[in-house]
C-alpha positions in Angstrom: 47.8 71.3 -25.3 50.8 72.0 -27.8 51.2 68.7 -29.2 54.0 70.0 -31.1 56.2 70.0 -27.6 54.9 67.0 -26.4 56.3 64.8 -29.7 59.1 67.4 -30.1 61.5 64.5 -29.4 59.9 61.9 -31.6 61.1 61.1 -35.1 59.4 62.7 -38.0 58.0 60.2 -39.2 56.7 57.1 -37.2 56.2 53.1 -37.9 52.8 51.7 -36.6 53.8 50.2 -33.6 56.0 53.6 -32.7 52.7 55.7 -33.2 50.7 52.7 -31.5 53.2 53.6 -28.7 53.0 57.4 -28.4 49.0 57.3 -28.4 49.0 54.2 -26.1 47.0 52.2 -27.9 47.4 48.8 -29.9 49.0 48.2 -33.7 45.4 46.8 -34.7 43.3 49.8 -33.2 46.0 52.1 -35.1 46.0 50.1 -38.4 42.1 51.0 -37.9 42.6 54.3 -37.5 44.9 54.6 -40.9 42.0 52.5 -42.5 39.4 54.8 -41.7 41.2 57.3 -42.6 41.2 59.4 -39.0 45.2 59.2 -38.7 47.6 60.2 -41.9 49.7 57.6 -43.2 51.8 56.5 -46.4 51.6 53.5 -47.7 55.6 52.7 -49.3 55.4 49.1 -50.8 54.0 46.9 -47.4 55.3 49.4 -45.1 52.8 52.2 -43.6 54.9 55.2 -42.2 52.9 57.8 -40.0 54.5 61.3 -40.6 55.0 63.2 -37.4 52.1 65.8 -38.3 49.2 63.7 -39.0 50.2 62.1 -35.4 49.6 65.9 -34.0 46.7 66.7 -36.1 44.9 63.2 -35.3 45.6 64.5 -31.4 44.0 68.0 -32.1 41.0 66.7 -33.9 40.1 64.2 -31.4 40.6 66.0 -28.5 36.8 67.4 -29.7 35.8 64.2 -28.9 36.7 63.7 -25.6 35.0 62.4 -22.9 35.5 62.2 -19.3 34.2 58.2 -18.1 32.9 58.2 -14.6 34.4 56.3 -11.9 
């Protein structure tokens, strides 16, 4: 998947909650994922700011990591 396309439209770079948004998942779960260091961030004063590319390189790495859950 060209996640370049898909986030063509999105800001370049990307508050928590706006990145929380995009990969559908809660603030806490992707203030974990800047902690462990799986999603890019910088850190300017309080503020974290997610640039647009780690957001597409977090989606291309863990697309490896995919599984499909049974119904």
């Amino acid at each position: 998947m060209r996640y370049e396309i898909m986030f063509r439209h999105e800001p370049d770079v990307l508050t928590v909650p706006e990145a929380a948004r995009l990969l559908r998942i809660g603030k806490n779960q992707t203030y974990e994922l800047v902690k462990e260091g799986r999603l890019g961030a910088i850190r300017l004063g309080k503020k974290l700011i997610i640039p647009k590319p780690a957001l597409i390189d977090f989606c291309q790495n863990e697309q490896s990591n995919l599984s499909v859950v049974p119904k």
